[in-house]
MMTF fields as JSON, N, C-alpha, C and O atoms, coordinates in Angstrom:
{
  "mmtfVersion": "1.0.0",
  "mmtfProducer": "UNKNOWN",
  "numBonds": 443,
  "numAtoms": 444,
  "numGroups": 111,
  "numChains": 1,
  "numModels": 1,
  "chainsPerModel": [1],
  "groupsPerChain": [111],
  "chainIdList": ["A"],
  "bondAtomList": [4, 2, 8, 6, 12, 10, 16, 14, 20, 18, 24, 22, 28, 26, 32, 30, 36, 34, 40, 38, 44, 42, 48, 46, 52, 50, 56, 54, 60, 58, 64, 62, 68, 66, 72, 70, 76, 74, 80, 78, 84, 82, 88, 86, 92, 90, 96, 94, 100, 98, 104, 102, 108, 106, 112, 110, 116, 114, 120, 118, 124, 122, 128, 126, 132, 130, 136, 134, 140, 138, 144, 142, 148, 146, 152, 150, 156, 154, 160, 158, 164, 162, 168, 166, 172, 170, 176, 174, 180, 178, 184, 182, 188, 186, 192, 190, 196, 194, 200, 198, 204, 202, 208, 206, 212, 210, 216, 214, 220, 218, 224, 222, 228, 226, 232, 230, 236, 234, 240, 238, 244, 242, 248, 246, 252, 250, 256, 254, 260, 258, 264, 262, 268, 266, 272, 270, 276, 274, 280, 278, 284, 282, 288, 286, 292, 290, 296, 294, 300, 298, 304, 302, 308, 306, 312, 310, 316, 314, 320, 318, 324, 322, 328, 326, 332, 330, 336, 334, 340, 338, 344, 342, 348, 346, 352, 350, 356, 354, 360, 358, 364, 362, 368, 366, 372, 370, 376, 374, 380, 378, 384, 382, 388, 386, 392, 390, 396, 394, 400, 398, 404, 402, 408, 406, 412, 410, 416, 414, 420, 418, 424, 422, 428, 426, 432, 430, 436, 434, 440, 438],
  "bondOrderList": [1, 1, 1, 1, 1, 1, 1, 1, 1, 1, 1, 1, 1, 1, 1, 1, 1, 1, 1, 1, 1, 1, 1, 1, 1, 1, 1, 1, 1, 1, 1, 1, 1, 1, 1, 1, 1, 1, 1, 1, 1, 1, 1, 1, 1, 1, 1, 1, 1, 1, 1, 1, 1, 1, 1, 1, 1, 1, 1, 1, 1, 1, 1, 1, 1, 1, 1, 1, 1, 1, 1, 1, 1, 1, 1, 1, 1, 1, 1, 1, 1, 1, 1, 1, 1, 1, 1, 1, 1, 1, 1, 1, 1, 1, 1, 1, 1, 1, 1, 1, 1, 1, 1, 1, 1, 1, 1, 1, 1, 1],
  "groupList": [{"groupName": "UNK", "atomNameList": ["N", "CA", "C", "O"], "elementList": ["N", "C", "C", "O"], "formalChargeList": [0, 0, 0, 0], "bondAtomList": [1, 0, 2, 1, 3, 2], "bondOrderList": [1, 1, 2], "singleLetterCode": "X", "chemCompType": "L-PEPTIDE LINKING"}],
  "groupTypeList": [0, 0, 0, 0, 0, 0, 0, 0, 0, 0, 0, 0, 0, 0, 0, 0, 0, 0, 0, 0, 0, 0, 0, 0, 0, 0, 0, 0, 0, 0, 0, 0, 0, 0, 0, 0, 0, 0, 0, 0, 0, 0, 0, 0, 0, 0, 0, 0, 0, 0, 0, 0, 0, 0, 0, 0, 0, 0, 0, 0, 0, 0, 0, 0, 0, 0, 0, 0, 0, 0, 0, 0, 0, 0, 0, 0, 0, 0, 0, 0, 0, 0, 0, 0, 0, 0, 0, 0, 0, 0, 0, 0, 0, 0, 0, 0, 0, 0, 0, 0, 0, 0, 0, 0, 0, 0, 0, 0, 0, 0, 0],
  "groupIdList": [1, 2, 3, 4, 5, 6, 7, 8, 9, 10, 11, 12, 13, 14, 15, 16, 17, 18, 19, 20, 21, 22, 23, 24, 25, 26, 27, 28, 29, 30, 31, 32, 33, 34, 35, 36, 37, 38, 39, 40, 41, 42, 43, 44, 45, 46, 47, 48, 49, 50, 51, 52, 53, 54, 55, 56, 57, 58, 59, 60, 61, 62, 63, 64, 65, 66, 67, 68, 69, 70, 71, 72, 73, 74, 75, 76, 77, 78, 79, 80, 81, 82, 83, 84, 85, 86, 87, 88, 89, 90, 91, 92, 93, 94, 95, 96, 97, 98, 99, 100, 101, 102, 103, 104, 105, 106, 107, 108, 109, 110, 111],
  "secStructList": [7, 7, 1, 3, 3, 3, 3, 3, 1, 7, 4, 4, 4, 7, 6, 6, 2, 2, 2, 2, 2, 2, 2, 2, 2, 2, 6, 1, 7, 6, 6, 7, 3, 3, 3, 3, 3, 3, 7, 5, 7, 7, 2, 2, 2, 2, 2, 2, 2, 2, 2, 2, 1, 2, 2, 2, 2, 2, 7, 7, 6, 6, 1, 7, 7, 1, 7, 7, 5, 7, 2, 2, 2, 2, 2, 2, 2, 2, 2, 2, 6, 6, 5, 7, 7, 7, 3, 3, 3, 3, 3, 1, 1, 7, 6, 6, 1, 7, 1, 3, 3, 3, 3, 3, 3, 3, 5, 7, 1, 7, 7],
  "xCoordList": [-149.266, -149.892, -149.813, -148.881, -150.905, -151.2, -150.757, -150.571, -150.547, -150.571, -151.571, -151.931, -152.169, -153.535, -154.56, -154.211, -155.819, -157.178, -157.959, -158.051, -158.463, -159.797, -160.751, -160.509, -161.891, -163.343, -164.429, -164.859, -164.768, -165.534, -167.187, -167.327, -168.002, -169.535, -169.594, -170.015, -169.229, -169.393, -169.855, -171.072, -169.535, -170.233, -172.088, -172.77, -172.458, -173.561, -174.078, -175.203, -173.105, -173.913, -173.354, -173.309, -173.074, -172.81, -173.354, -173.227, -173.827, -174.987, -173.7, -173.992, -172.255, -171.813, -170.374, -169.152, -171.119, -170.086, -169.054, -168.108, -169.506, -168.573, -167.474, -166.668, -167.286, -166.216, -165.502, -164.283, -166.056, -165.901, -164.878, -163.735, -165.181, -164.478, -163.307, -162.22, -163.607, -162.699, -161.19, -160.125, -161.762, -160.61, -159.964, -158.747, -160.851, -160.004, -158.738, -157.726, -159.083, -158.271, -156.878, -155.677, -157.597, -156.503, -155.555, -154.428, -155.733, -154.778, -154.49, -154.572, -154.146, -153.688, -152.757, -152.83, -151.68, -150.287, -150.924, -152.148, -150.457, -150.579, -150.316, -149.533, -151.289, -151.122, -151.169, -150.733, -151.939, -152.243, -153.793, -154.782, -153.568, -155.07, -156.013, -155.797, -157.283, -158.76, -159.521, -159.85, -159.804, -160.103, -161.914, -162.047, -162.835, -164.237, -165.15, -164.933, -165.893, -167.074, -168.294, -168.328, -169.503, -170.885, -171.433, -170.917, -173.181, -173.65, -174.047, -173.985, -174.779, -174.379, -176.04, -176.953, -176.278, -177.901, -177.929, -177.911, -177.989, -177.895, -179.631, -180.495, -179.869, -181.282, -182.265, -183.37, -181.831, -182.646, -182.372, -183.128, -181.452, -181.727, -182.709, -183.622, -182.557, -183.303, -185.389, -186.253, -185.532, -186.788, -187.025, -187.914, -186.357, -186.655, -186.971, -188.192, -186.402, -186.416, -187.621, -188.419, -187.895, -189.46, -189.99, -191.147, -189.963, -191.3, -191.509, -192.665, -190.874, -190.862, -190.149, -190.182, -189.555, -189.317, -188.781, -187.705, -190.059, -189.663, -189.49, -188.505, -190.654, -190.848, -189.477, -188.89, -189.08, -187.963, -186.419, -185.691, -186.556, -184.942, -185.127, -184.284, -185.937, -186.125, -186.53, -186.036, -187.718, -188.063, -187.285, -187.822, -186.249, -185.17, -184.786, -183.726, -185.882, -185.927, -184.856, -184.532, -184.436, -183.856, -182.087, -181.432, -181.536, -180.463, -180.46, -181.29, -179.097, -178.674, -178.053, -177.222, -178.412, -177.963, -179.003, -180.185, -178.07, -178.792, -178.782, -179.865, -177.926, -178.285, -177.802, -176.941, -178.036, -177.493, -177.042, -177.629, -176.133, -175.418, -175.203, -174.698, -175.406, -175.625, -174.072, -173.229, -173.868, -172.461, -172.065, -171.004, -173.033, -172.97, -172.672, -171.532, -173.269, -173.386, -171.788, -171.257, -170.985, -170.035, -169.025, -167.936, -169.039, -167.855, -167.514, -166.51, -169.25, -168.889, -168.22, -167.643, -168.456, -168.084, -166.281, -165.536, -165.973, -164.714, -163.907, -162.921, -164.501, -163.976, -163.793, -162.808, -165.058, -165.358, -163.882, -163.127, -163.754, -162.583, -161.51, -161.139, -160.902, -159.595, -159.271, -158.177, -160.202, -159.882, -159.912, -160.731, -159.278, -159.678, -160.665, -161.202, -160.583, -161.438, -160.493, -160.335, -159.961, -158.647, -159.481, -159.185, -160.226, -160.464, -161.992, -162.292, -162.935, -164.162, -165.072, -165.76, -165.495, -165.809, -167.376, -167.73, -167.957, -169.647, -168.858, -168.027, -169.853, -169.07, -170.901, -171.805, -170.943, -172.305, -173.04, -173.136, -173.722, -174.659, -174.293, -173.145, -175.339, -174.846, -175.322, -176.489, -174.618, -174.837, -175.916, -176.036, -176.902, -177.596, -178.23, -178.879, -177.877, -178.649, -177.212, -177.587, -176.034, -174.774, -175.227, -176.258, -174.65, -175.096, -173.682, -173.726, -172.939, -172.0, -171.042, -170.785, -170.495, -169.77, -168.714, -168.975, -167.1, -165.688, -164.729, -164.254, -164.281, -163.851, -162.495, -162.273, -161.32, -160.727, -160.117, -159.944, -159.833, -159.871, -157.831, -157.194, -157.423, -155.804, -156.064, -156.616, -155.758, -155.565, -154.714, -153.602, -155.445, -155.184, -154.553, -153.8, -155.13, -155.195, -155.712, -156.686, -154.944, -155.813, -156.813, -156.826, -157.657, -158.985, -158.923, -159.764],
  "yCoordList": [4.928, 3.629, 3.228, 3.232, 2.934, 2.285, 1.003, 0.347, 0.573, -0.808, -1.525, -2.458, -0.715, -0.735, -0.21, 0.963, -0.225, 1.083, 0.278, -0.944, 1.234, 0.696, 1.664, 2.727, 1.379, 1.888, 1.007, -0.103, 1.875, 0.948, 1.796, 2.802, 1.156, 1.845, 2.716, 3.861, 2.323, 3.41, 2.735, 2.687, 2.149, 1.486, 1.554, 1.84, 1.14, 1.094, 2.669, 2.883, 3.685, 4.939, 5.889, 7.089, 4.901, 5.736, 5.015, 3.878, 5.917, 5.427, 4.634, 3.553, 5.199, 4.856, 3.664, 3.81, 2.7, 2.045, 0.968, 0.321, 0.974, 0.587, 1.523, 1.021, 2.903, 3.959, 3.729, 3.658, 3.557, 3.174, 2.483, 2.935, 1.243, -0.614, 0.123, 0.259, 0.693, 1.02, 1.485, 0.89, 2.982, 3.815, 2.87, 2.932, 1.935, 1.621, 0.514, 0.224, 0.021, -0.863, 0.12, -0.036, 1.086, 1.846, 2.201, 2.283, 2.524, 3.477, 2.307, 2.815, 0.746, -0.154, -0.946, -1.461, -0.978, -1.789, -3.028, -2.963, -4.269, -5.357, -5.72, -5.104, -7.129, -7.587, -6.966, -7.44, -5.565, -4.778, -4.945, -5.475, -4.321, -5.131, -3.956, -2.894, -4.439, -3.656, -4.013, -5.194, -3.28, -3.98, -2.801, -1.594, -3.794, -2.981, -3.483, -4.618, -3.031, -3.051, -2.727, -1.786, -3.418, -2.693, -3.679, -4.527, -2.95, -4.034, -4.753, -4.608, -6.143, -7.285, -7.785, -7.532, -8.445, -8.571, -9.762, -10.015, -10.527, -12.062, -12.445, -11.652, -13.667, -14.008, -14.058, -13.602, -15.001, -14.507, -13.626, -13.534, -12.687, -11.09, -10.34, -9.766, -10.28, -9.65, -9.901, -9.025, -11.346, -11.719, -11.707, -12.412, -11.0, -10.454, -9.424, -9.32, -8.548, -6.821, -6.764, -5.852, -7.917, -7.232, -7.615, -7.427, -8.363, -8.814, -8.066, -7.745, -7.831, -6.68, -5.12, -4.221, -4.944, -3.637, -2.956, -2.392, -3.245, -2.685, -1.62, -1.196, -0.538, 0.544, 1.38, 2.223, 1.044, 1.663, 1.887, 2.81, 0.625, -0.154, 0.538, 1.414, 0.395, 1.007, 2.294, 2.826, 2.891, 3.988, 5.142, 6.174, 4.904, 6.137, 7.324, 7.34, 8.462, 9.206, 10.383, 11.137, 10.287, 11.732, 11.508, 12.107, 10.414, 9.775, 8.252, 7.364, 8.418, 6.934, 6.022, 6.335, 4.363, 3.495, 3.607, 3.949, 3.168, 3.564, 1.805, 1.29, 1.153, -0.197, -1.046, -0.582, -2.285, -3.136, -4.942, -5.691, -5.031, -6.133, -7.444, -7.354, -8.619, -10.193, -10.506, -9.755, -11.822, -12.198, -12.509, -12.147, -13.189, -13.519, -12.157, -12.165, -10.558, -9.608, -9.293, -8.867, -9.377, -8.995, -9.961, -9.403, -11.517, -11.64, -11.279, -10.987, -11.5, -11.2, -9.324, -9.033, -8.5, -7.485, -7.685, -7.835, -7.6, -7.951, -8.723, -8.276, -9.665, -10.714, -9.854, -9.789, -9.209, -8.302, -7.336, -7.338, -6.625, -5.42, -5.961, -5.3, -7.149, -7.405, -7.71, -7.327, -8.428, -8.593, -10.323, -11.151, -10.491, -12.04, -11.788, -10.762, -12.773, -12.48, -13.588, -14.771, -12.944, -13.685, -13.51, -14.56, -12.919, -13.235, -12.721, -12.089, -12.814, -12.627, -12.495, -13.515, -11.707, -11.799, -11.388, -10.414, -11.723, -11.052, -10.695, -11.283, -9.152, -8.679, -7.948, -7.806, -7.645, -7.38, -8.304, -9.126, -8.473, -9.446, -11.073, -11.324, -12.022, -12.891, -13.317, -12.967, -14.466, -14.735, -15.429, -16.367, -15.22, -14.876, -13.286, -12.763, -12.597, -11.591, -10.523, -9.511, -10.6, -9.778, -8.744, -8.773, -7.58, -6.267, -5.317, -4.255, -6.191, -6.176, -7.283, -8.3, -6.906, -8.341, -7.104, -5.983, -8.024, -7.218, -8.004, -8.979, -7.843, -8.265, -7.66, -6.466, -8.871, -8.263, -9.184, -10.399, -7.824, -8.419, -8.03, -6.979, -9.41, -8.691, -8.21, -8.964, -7.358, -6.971, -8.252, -8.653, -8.747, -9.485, -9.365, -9.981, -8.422, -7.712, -6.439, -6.151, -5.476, -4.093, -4.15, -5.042, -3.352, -3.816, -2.075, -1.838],
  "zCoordList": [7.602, 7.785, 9.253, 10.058, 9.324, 11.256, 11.173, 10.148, 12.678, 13.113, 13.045, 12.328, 14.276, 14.662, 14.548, 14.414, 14.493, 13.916, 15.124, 15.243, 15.936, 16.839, 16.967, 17.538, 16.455, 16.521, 17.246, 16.933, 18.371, 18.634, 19.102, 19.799, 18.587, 18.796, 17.723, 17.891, 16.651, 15.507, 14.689, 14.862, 13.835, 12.411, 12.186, 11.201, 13.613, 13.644, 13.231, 12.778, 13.457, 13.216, 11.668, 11.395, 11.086, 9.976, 8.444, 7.989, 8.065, 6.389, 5.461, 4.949, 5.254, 4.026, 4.847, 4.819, 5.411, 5.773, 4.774, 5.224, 3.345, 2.337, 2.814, 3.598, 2.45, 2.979, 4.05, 3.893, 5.38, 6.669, 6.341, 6.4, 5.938, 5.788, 5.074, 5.636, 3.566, 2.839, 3.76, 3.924, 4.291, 4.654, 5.903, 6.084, 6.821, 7.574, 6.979, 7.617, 5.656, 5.047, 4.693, 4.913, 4.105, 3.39, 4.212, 3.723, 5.738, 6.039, 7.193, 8.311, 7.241, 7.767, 7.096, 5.98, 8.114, 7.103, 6.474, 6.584, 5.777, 5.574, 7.045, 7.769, 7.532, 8.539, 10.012, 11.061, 9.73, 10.82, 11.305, 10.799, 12.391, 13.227, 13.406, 13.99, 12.675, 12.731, 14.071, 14.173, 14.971, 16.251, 16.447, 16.652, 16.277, 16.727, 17.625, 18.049, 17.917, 18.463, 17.94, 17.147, 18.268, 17.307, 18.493, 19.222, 18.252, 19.334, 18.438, 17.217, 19.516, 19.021, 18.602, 19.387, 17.409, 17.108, 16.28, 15.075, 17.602, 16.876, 16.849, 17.223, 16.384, 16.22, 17.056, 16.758, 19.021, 19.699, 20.324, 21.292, 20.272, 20.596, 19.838, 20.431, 18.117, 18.039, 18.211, 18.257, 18.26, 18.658, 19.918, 20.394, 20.571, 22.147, 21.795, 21.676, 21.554, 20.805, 20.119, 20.331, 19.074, 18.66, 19.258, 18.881, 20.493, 21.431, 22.549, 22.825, 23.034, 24.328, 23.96, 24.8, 22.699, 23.376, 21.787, 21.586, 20.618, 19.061, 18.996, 18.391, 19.777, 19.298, 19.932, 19.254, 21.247, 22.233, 20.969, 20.605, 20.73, 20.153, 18.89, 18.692, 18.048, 16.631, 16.101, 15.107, 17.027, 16.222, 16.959, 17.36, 17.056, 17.258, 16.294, 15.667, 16.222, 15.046, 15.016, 14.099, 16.274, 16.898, 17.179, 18.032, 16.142, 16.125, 16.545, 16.74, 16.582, 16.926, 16.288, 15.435, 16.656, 15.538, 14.033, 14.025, 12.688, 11.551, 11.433, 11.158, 11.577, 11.48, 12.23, 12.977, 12.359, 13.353, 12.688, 11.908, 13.232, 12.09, 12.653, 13.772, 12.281, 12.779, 12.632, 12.141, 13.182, 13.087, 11.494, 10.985, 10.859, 9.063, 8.774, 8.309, 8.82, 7.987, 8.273, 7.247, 9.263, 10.033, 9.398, 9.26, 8.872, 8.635, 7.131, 6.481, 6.855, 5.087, 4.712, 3.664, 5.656, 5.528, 5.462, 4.494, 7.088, 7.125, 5.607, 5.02, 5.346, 4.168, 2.818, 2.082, 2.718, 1.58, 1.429, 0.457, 2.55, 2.658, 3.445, 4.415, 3.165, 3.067, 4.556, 4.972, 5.489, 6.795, 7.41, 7.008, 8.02, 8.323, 10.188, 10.607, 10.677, 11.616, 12.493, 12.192, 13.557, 14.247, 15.603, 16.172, 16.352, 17.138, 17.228, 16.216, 18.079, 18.54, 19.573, 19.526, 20.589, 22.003, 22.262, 21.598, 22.759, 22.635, 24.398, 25.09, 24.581, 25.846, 26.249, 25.426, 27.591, 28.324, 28.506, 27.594, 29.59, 29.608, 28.893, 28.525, 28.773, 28.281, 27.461, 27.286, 26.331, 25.259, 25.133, 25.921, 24.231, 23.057, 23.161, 22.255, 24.543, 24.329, 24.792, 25.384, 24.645, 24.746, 24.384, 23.713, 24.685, 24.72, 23.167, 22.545, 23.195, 22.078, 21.622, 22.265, 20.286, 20.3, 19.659, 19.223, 19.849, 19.981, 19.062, 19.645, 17.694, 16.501, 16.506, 16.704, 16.2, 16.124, 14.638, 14.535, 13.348, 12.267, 11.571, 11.632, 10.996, 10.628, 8.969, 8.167, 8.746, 7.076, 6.234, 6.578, 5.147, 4.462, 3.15, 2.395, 3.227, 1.114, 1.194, 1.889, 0.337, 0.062, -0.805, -1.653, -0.741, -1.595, -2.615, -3.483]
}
């Protein structure tokens, strides 16, 4: 059992992130800290993105991000798999159009 688990720039690239959430719960003490990164796709970010630049950002066929997650999709996840949300940072550029946002979540409950 870890203290700590830090992933960062990943979630966005993996299909079965129930699993993801899961294992990082599992293999974190009670009261140990989930610390990530994903970029950041709040509302007028993403209506910049479809206005100037859909096809660039999205039709990425040849890899990449598989999805991209709002601050709502992000706490209900965390909440879902046993995390509270203790701290929060949007980091790059500036806010509404941050280039990532930086979560740092404590284990609450095993799920």
């Amino acid at each position: 059992m870890f203290d700590v688990v830090w992933s960062t720039e990943v979630i966005e690239h993996i299909y079965y992130i129930h699993n993801y959430l899961f294992e990082m719960n599992r293999i974190l003490k009670l009261d140990g800290l989930f610390i990530m990164t994903t970029p950041y796709h709040g509302l007028i970010k993403n209506l910049a993105i479809v206005l100037f630049g859909f096809e660039k950002h999205f039709c990425n066929f040849l890899g990449g991000h598989i999805r991209f997650f709002s601050n709502k999709c992000l706490r209900r996840l965390f909440k879902k798999f046993g995390f509270e949300i203790i701290e929060k940072q949007y980091i790059g550029r500036i806010w509404p159009i941050s280039k990532s946002v930086y979560i740092v979540g404590r284990k609450t409950e095993d799920v």
